[in-house]
C-alpha positions in Angstrom: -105.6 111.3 -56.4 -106.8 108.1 -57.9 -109.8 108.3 -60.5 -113.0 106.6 -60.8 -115.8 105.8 -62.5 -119.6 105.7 -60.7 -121.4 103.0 -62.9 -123.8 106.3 -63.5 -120.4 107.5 -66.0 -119.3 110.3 -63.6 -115.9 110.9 -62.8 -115.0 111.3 -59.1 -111.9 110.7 -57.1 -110.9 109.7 -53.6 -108.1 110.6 -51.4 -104.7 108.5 -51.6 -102.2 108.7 -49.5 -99.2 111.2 -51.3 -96.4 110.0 -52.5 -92.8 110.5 -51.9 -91.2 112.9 -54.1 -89.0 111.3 -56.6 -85.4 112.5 -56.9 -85.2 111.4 -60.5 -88.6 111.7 -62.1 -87.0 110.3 -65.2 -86.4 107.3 -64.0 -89.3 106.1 -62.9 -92.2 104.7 -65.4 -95.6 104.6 -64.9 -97.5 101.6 -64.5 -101.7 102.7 -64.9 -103.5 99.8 -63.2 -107.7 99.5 -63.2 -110.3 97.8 -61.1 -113.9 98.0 -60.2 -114.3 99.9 -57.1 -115.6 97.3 -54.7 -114.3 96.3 -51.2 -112.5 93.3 -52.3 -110.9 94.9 -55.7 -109.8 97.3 -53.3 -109.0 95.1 -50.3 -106.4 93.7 -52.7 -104.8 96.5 -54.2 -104.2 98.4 -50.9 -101.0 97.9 -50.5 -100.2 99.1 -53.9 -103.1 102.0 -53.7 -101.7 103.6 -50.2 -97.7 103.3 -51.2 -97.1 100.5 -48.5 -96.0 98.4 -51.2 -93.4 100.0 -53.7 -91.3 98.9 -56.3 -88.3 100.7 -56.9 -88.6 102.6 -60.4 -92.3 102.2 -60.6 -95.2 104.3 -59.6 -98.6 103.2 -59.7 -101.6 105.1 -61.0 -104.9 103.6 -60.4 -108.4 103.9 -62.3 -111.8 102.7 -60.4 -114.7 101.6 -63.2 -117.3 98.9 -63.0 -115.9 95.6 -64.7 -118.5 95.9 -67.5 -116.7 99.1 -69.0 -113.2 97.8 -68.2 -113.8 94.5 -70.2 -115.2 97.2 -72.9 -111.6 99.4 -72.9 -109.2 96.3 -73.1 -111.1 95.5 -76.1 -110.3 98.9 -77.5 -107.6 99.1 -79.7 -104.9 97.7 -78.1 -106.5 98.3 -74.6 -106.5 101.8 -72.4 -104.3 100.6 -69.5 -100.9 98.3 -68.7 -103.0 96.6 -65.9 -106.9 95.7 -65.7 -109.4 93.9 -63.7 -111.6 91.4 -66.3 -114.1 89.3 -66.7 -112.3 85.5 -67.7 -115.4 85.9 -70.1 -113.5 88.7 -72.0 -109.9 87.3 -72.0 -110.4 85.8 -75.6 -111.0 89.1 -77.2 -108.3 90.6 -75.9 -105.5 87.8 -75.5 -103.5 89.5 -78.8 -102.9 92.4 -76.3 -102.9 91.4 -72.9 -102.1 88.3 -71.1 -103.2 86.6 -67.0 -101.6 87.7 -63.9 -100.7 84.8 -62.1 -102.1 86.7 -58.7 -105.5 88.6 -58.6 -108.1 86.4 -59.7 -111.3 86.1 -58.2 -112.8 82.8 -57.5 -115.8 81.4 -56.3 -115.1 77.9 -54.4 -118.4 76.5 -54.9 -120.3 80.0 -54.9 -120.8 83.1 -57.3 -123.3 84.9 -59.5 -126.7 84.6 -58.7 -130.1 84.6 -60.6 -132.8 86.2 -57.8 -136.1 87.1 -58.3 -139.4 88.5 -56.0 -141.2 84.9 -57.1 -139.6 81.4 -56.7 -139.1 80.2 -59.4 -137.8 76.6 -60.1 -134.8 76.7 -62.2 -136.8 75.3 -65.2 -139.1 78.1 -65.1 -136.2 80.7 -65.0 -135.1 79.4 -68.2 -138.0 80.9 -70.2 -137.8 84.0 -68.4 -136.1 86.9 -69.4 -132.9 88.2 -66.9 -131.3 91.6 -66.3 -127.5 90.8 -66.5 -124.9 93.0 -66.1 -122.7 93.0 -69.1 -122.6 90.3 -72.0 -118.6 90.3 -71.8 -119.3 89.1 -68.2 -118.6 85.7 -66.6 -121.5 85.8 -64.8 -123.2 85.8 -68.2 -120.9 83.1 -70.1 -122.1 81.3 -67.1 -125.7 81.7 -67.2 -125.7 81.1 -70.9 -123.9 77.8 -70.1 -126.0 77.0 -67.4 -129.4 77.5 -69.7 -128.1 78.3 -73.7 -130.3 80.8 -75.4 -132.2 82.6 -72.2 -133.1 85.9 -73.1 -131.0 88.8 -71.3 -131.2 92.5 -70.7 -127.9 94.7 -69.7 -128.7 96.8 -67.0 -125.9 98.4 -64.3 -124.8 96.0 -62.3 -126.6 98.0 -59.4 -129.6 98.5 -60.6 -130.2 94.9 -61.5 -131.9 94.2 -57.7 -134.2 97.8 -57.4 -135.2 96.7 -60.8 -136.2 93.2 -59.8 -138.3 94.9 -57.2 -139.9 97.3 -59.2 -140.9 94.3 -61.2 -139.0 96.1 -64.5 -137.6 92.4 -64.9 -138.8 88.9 -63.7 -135.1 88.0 -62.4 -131.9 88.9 -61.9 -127.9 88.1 -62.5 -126.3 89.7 -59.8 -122.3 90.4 -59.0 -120.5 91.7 -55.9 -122.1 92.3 -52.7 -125.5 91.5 -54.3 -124.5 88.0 -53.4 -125.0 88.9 -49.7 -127.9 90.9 -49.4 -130.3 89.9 -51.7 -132.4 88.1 -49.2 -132.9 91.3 -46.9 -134.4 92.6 -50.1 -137.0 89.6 -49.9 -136.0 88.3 -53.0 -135.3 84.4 -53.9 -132.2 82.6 -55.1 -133.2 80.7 -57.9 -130.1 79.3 -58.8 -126.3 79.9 -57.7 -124.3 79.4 -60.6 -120.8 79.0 -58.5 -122.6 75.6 -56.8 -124.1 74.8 -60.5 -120.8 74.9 -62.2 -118.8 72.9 -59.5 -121.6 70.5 -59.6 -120.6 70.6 -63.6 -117.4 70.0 -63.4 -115.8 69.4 -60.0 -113.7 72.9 -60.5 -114.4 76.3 -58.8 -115.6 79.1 -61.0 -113.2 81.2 -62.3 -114.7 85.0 -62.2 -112.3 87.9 -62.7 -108.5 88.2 -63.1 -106.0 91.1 -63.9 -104.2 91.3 -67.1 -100.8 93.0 -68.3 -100.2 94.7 -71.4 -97.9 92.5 -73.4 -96.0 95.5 -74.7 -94.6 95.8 -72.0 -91.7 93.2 -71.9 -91.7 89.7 -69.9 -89.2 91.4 -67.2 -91.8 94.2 -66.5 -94.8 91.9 -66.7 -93.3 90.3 -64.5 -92.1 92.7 -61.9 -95.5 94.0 -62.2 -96.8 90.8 -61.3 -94.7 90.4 -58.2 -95.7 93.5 -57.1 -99.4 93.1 -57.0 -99.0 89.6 -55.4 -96.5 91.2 -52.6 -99.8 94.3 -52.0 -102.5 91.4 -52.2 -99.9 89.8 -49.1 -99.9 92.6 -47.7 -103.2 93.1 -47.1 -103.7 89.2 -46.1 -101.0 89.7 -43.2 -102.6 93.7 -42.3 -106.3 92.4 -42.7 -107.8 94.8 -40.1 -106.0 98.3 -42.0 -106.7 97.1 -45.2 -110.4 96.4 -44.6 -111.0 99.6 -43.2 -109.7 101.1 -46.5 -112.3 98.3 -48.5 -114.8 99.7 -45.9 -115.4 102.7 -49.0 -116.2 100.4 -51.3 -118.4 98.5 -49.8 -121.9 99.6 -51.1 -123.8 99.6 -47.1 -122.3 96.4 -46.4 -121.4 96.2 -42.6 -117.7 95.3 -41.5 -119.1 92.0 -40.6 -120.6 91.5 -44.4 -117.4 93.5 -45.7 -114.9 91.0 -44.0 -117.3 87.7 -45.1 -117.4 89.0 -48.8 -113.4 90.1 -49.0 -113.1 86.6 -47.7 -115.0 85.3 -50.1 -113.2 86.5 -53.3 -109.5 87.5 -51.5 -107.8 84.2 -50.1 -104.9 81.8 -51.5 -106.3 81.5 -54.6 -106.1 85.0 -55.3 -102.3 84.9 -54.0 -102.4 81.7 -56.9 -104.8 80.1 -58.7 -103.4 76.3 -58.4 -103.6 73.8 -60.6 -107.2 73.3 -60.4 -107.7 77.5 -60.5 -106.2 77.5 -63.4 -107.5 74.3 -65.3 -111.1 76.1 -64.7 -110.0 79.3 -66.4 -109.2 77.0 -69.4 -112.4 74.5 -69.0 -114.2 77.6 -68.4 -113.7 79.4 -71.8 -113.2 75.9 -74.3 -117.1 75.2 -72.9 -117.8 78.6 -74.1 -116.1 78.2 -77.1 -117.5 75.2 -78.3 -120.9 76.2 -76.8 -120.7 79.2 -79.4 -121.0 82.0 -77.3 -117.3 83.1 -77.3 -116.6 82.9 -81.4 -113.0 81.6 -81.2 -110.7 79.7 -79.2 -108.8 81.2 -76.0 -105.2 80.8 -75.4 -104.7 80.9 -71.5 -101.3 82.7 -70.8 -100.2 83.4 -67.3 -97.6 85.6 -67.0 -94.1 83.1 -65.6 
């Protein structure tokens, strides 16, 4: 069984498929790996998740927890697990410990996080307003704060940001994930995309969420780590239809027509590798930030070779 996290805090666990039995139990080191449970996180580890990718000494254990308390736990210490889902916003604080998977980012080509609200605001007006966000070590929120430097924020779970819009608890909303598609059924407006914004900035796709790899653990297993979540994220490129109806779980009421368009969206070649341009953004990304004073010291990008 795999453990996760509901973004309420509660424990729960789904059904994996079992493992072999290992002949030498001794020989084979465990490798704890931790995503958010949405369709594409899970889209992209499903080869690794259901044992249809294996690598020979290694087995996999795998933690589900919403991004904001993952970014929290690599910060702690000298961070909970070997492998985790972050937000690009949190690599600086935890760069001493962990450093970038070359496969496993999330990207937005011209589109990601959103600002939405029940009134249409121009994107003036939603400067003065206050915004429910979903976690300060976010990138969603390193961009909004780059997009309009000082606006007023409130954390709230990342889903409850749109029934709190509605309920009018907050004039607007930064919303993640599948929020990005079904926002308008809700009859709320999109004030401002900050995926479009930023490319508009600088020419470059926004960079939104990567996996890292314990440094303690040795270049040679960082890197046969590595490998092995790029062969699983393959896999379930070249097995699309199998390992969408796994994502299916995870996909918060989202339809298998919505579920396919969003795994699209943020599973493609750039998650297989970032490319030159992917990874120039990471690094343009979180200098802006740094010099922009909302992340207090300077990042040192570090893909794993």
């Amino acid at each position: 069984m795999s453990s996760m996290d509901t973004p309420a805090g509660t424990p729960v666990t789904y059904p994996r498929q079992q493992e072999p039995m290992q002949s030498n139990a001794s020989a084979t080191r465990e490798i704890t790996v931790a995503h958010s449970p949405d369709s594409d996180d899970a889209f992209m580890f499903y080869g690794l998740a259901t044992n249809k990718v294996r690598v020979p000494g290694l087995r996999f254990t795998h933690t589900l927890c919403d991004i904001e308390t993952l970014n929290q736990k690599a910060r702690d210490g000298d961070g909970v697990y070997d492998v985790t889902a972050i937000s690009f916003h949190a690599y600086p604080y935890i760069q001493d410990h962990y450093a970038l998977l070359p496969s496993g980012g999330s990207v937005g080509d011209g589109y990601g996080p959103m600002v939405v609200s029940t009134r249409a605001f121009s994107t003036s007006e939603i400067k003065s307003k206050r915004i429910a966000i979903p976690g300060t070590l976010t990138t969603a929120y390193l961009a909004l704060q780059l997009f309009a430097p000082g606006i007023e924020t409130d954390v709230v779970p990342f889903d409850q940001i749109i029934p709190q819009v509605l309920k009018g608890e907050h004039e607007a909303g930064l919303i993640i994930h599948e929020g990005q598609l079904t926002y308008d059924k809700s009859g709320l407006h999109r004030i401002v995309d900050l995926g479009r914004w930023w490319q508009k900035v600088t020419g470059l796709p926004l960079p939104l969420g990567g996996n890292a790899i314990r440094r303690s653990l040795g270049p040679e297993l960082m890197s046969k780590v590595g490998e092995a979540l790029k062969e699983s994220i393959q896999y379930a490129l070249d097995h699309r239809d199998e390992a969408l109806a796994y994502a299916m779980q995870f996909a918060r009421d989202l339809d298998s027509q919505l579920a396919d368009k969003f795994v699209g969206m943020y599973v493609n070649e750039r998650t297989l590798d970032y490319g030159p341009d992917g990874r120039e953004a990471v690094r343009r990304l979180l200098d802006m930030g740094h010099k922009a004073g909302i992340i207090p010291h300077a990042a040192k990008v570090d893909f794993v070779s």
